[in-house]
C-alpha positions as CSV (number, residue, x, y, z in Angstrom):
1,X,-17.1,12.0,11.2
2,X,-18.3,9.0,13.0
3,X,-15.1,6.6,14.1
4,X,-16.1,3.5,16.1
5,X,-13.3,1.8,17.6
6,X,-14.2,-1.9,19.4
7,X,-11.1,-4.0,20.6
8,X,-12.3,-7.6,21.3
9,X,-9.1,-8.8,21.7
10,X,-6.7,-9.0,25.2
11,X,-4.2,-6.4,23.4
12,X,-3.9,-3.2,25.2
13,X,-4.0,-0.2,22.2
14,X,-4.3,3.2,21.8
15,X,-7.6,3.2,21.0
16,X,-7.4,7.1,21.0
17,X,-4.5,7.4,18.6
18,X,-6.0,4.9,16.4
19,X,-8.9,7.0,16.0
20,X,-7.1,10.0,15.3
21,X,-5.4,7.8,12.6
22,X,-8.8,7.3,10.7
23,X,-9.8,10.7,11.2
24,X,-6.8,12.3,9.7
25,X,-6.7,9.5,6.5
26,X,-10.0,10.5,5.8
27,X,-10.4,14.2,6.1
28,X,-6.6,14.0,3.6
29,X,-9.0,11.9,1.4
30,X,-11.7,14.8,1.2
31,X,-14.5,12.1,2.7
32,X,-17.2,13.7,3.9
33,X,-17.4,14.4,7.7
34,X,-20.4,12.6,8.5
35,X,-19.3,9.6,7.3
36,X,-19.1,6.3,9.3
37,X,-16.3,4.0,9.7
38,X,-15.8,1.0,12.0
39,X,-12.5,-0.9,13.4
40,X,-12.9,-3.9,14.6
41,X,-9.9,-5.3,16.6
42,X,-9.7,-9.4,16.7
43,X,-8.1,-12.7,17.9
44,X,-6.5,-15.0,15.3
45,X,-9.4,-17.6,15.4
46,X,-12.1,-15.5,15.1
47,X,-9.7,-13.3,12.1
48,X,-9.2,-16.9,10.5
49,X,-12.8,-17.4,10.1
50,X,-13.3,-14.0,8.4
51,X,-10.6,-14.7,6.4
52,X,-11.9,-18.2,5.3
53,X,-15.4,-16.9,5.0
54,X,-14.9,-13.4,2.6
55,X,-11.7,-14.7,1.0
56,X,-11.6,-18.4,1.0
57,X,-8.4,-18.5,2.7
58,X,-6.5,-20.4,5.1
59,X,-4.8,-18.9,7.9
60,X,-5.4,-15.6,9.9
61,X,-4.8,-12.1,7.8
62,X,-3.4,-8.7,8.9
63,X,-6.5,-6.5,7.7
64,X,-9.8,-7.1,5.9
65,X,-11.8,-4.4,4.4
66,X,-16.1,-4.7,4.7
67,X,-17.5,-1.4,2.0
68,X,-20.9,-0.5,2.3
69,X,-21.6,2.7,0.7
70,X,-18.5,2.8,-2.0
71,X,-17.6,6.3,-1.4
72,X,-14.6,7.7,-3.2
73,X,-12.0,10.1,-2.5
74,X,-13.1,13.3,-4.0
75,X,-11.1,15.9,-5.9
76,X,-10.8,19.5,-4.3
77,X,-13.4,20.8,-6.6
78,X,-15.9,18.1,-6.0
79,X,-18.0,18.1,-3.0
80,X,-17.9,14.8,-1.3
81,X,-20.5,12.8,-0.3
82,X,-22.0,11.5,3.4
83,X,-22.6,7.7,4.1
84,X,-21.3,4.6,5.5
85,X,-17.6,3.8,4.9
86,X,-17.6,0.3,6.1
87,X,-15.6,-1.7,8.5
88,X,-11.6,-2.5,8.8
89,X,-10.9,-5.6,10.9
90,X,-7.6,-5.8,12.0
91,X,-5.8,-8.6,13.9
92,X,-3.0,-7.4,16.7
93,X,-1.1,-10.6,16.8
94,X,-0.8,-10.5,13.7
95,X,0.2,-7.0,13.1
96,X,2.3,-7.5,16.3
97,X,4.4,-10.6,14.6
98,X,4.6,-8.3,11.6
99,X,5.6,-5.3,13.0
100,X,8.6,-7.6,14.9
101,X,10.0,-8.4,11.5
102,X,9.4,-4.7,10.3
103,X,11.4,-4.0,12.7
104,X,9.1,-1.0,14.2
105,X,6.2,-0.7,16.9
106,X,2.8,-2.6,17.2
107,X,1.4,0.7,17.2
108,X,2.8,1.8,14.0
109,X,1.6,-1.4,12.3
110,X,-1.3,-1.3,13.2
111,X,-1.8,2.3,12.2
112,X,-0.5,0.8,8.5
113,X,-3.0,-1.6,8.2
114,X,-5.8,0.8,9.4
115,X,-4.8,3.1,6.5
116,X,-4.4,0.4,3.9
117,X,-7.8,-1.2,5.1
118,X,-9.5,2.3,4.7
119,X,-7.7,2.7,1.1
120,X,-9.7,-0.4,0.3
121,X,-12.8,0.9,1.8
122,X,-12.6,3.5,-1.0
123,X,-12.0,1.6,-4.0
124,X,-8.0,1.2,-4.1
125,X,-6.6,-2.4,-4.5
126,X,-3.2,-3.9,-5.4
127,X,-4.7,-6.6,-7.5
128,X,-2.3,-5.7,-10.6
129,X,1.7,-3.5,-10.2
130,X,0.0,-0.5,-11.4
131,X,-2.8,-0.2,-8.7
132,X,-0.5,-1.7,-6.5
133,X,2.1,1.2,-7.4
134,X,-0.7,3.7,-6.9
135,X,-2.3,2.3,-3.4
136,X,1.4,1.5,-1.6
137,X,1.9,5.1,-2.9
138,X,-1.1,6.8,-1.4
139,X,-0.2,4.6,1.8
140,X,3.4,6.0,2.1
141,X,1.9,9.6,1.3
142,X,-0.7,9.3,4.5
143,X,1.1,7.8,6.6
144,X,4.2,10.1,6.0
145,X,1.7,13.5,6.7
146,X,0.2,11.5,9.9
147,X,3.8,10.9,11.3
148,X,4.6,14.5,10.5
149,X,1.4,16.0,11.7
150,X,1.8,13.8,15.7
151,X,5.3,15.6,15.6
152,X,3.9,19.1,15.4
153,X,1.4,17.9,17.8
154,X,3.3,16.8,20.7
């Protein structure tokens, strides 16, 4: 599995333990281990124009999702399929003001917005309270068994 990690922003992060993050989300999702996935870490302005570009909104955002190759989880019977992921685009100042009012570390907000940016990758939204109900769900799930699994680790 391919996980490229390129911090253009001033923010010091674990670029490692991100990495690790993605790995682990996507081997729980059954994606196939030559996929590709790419994290792109960036400033508010350049985040706002992303946002404003994809989304035709205002204002810098937490996470955005690019798909390329619309893979899919796979069930444990089917056999899962090799090609690009996309990209997640996360912004640290953002995550970093979010994470204050959380009332946890930058590090585990960031590691949120990772996993809810790859969900997306793969088909899950929140557009309606039932996908909504199933993605948050999924999120908790992940990021629960990554938590646990950097416990065992240490």
């Amino acid at each position: 599995m391919t996980i490229e990690i390129n911090n253009e922003t001033a923010t010091e992060i674990d670029e490692k333990a991100l990495s690790d993050l993605c790995r682990f989300v996507l081997e729980r999702l059954r994606i196939h281990p030559q996929a590709e996935l790419a994290v792109l870490l960036v400033d508010p302005t350049t985040m706002e124009q992303l946002h404003m570009q994809w989304m035709d909104e205002p204002g810098p955002t937490d996470v955005l999702a690019f798909p390329m190759d619309e893979l899919r989880p796979t069930a444990d019977d089917d056999e899962p399929q090799p090609g690009l992921l996309g990209d997640v685009v996360l912004c640290p100042d953002v995550a970093r003001e979010q994470a204050r009012h959380a009332g946890h570390s930058v590090e585990e907000e960031l590691h949120l917005l990772a996993t809810h940016g790859i969900l997306h990758l793969l088909g899950y939204d929140h557009g309606d309270p039932a996908e909504e109900r199933e993605m948050f769900k999924k999120q908790d799930q992940l990021l629960r068994a990554w938590r646990a699994h950097r416990r065992v680790r240490r």
